[in-house]
N, C-alpha and C positions, 0 to 999 in steps of 0.2 A: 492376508494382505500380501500381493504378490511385492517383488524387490526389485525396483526397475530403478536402471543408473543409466540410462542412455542420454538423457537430457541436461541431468544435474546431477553431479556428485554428492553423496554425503560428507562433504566438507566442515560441516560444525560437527556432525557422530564420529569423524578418525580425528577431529581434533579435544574432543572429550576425551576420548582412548588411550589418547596419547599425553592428556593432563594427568589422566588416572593411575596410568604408568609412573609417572615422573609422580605421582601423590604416593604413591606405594614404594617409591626407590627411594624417595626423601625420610618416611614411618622405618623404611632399614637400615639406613644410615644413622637415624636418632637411636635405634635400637643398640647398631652396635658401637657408637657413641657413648650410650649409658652403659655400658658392657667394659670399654676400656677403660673411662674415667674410675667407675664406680666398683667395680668386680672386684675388690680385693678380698684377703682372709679377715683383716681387720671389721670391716662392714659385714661382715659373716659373723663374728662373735660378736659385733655389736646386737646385732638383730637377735639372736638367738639369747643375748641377756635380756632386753626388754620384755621377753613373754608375753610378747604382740600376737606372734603369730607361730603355731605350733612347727616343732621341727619338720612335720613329715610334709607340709607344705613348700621347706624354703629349698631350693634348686642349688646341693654343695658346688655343682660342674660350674654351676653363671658366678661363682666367686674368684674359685680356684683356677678356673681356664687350663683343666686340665686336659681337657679336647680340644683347644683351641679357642675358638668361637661359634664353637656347633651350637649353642643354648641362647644365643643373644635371641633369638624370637621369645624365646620362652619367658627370660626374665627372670626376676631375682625370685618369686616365689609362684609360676607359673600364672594362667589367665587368671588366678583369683586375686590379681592384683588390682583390676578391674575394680571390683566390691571392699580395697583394704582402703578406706577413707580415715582410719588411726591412724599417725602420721610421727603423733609424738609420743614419749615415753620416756621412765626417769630410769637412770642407769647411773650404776656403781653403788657406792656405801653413801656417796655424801648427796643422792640423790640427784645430781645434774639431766637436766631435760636434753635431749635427744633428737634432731630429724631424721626420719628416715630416708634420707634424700635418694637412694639408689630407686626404691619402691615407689616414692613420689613421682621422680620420673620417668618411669615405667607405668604408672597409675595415667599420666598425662598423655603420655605416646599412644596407648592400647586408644583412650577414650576419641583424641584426634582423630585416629587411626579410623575407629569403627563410624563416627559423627561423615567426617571428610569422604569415606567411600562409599555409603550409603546416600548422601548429598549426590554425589559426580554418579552414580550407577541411575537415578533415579533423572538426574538432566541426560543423559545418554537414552535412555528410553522414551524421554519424551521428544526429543530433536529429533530420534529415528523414526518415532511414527509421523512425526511432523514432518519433514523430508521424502518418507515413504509414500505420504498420499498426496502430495507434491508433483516428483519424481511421477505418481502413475496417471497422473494428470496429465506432464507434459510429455512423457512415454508414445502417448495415444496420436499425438501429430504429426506424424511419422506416417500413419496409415492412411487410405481413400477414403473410409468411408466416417473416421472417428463420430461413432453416435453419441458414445456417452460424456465426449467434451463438448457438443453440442449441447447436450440436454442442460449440462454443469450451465454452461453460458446462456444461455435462453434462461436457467432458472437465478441466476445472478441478475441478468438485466430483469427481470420482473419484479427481484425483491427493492432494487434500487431503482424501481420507476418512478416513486414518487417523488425520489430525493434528486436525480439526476435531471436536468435541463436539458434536452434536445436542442443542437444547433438547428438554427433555421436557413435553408441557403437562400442564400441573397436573389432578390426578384429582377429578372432582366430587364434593364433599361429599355428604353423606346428611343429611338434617336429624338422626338418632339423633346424628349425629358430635359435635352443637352440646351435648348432656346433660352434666350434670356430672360424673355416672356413666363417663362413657368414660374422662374422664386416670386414674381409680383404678382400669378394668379396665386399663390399659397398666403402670402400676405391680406389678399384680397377676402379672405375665408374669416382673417377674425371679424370682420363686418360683416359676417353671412350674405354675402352677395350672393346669388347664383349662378354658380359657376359657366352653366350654357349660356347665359347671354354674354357672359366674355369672351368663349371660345366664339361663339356667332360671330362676335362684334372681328376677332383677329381676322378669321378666317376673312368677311365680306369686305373689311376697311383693314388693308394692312397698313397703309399711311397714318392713318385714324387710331390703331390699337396704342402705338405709344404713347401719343398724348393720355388716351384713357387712364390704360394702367398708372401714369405718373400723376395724374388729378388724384388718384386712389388712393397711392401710396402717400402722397403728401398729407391726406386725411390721417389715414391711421399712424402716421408719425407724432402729427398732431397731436394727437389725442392718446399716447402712449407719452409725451414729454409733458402735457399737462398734468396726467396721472401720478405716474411712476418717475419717470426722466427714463427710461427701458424699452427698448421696443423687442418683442419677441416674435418669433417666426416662430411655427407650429410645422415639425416634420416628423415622420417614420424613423422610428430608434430601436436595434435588436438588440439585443444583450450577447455578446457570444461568450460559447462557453465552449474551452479544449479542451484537447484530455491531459492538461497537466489538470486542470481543475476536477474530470471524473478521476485520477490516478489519488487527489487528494478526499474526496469524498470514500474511496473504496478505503485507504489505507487508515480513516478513522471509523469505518462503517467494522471495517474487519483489523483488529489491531494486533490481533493471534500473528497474522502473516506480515512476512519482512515487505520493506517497499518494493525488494528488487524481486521477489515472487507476486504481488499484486501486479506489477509494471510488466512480467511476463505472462500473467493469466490475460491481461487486457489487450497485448500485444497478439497473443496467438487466439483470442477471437475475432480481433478481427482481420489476423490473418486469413485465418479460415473461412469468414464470411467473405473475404476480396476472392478467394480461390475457387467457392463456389458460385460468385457472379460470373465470373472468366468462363463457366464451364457452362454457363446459359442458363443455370438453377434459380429458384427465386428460393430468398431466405424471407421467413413468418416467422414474426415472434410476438407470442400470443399477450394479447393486450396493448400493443405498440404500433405494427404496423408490418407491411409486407414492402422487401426492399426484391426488384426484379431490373435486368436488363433490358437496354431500349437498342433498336440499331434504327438509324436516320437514314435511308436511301441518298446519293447523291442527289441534287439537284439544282436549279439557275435563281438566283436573283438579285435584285438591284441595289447598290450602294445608293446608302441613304446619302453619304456626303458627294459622292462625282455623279450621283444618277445613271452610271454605266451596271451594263449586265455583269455580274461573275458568277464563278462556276463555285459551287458548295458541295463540298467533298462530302466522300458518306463516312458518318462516324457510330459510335457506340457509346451510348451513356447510360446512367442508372437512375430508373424511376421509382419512388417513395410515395406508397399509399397509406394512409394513414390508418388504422383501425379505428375500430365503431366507437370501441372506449374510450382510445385517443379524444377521438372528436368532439365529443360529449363531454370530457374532461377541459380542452380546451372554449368550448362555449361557455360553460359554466362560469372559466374566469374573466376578469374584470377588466384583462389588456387591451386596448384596442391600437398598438403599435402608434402611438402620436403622443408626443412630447414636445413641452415648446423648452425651444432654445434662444437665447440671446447671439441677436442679429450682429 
């Protein structure tokens, strides 16, 4: 696994490093702690009358500090302090019980010692390979042609296709939509009227259409305040879904990874998908659908509100086909975008 740092630093692996450090300078400070407190000749013939522990074990230099404090690692009777878990013992004639506090506490530092760095060596190596295959992740966007943070992406959006909602973009109005006439043809629908005889009736009798529609609507008010007291209109309702809510879906899908590495994997797909539209590419992604480039030629026509000519600039947009599976998957459910609402 190659060590790529161009995107993200290992900033949690030099700050383990630097815990570890400070876990190992704090283990030699307690040592040479137990060393000055504890070191004297007295605790030396203490220990050496209990017949705890045989002379050629016990360390005369960690008593007498005849070196100095060359011996404070070593301890009052080397690493077999480790396995000395006897602690007590009866000393003198009149038999008085004994701690061996210098050994105790060296018994307590060695086991911290070996517990505490083995814990911090063991998070160091997981945060580095965690960061490592991170890091060669976001390494790769950098380059023209990045294949394999493609494939990464295309293979994320597949496994999260069932779980994630596809925004729908919103369907272009009609200037007829804006008429006041339309909300009391909509109303007109919970009485299953048909609907071409009232658009007939607008078009041939425009004098005529209001009175209609308002005989209509007085009906079905009627008849909503005798029911219920409620009158509902019946319209088209999308659900929309951003990507705080895909950022929230991925970060409980995948909980391994921080928010702020989800929030960058999501960001540089679709980075990379906006960069390859720009460049005229169509992006496929298999079981979903093919997103491609449009470009609109300029050309003339008429305002729907002044009925004058204008001129229509030539633009570039993106068009969205849906895949086979898609479609199939969408027939299958039960939406048919209409909800009634309270008028």
């Amino acid at each position: 696994m190659s060590i790529e740092m161009r995107n993200k630093k290992h900033t949690r692996s030099i700050a383990l490093i630097f815990l570890l450090v400070l876990f190992i300078a704090l283990i030699v400070a307690l040592k040479l702690a137990n060393q000055v407190l504890n070191g004297t000749a007295d605790w030396a013939k203490t220990i050496q009358g209990t017949n705890l522990i045989e002379s050629k074990y016990i360390v005369d230099a960690w008593f007498t500090g005849s070196k100095g404090l060359s011996h404070f690692f070593q301890g009052p009777m080397g690493f077999k302090s480790i396995l000395q878990f006897k602690l007590v013992a009866a000393t003198g004639t009149e038999g008085y019980k004994t701690f061996l506090l210098p050994i105790f506490w060296d018994l307590l530092i060695n086991w911290i010692a070996i517990v505490g760095i083995i814990f911090l060596v063991i998070l160091l190596i997981m945060s580095f390979a965690k960061e490592n295959r991170i890091n060669k992740i976001l390494s790769e966007a950098g380059s023209t042609t990045a294949p394999e943070v493609v494939k990464e992406v295309i293979k994320l959006e597949e496994k999260l296709e069932e779980e994630v909602v596809v925004k729908k973009p919103k369907a272009a109005k009609k200037p007829a939509t804006k008429k006041v006439a339309e909300p009391k043809v909509e109303e007109v629908k919970i009485e299953e009227k048909p609907k071409a005889k009232v658009a007939a009736k607008l078009v041939t009798k425009k004098a005529e259409a209001p009175k209609t529609a308002e005989v209509k609507v007085e009906k079905v008010k009627s008849v909503a305040t005798k029911k219920a007291g409620i009158t509902y209109v019946i319209k088209k309702h999308y659900d929309q879904v951003s990507k705080k809510d895909i950022l929230v879906k991925l970060e409980e899908k995948y909980s391994d990874f921080s928010k702020k590495s989800v929030k960058e994997i999501v960001d540089l797909a679709f980075n990379i998908m906006a960069d390859r539209l720009t460049k005229n590419e169509e992006i496929t992604i298999n079981n979903f659908g093919k997103l491609s480039k449009v470009h609109k030629e300029a050309k003339k026509g008429i305002n729907p509100l002044t009925g004058k000519t204008i001129k229509i600039s030539a633009s570039n947009t993106v068009k969205f086909k849906a895949n086979k599976h898609l479609k199939e998957t969408m027939t299958n459910t039960k939406w048919t975008g209409l909800k009634k609402v309270k008028k």
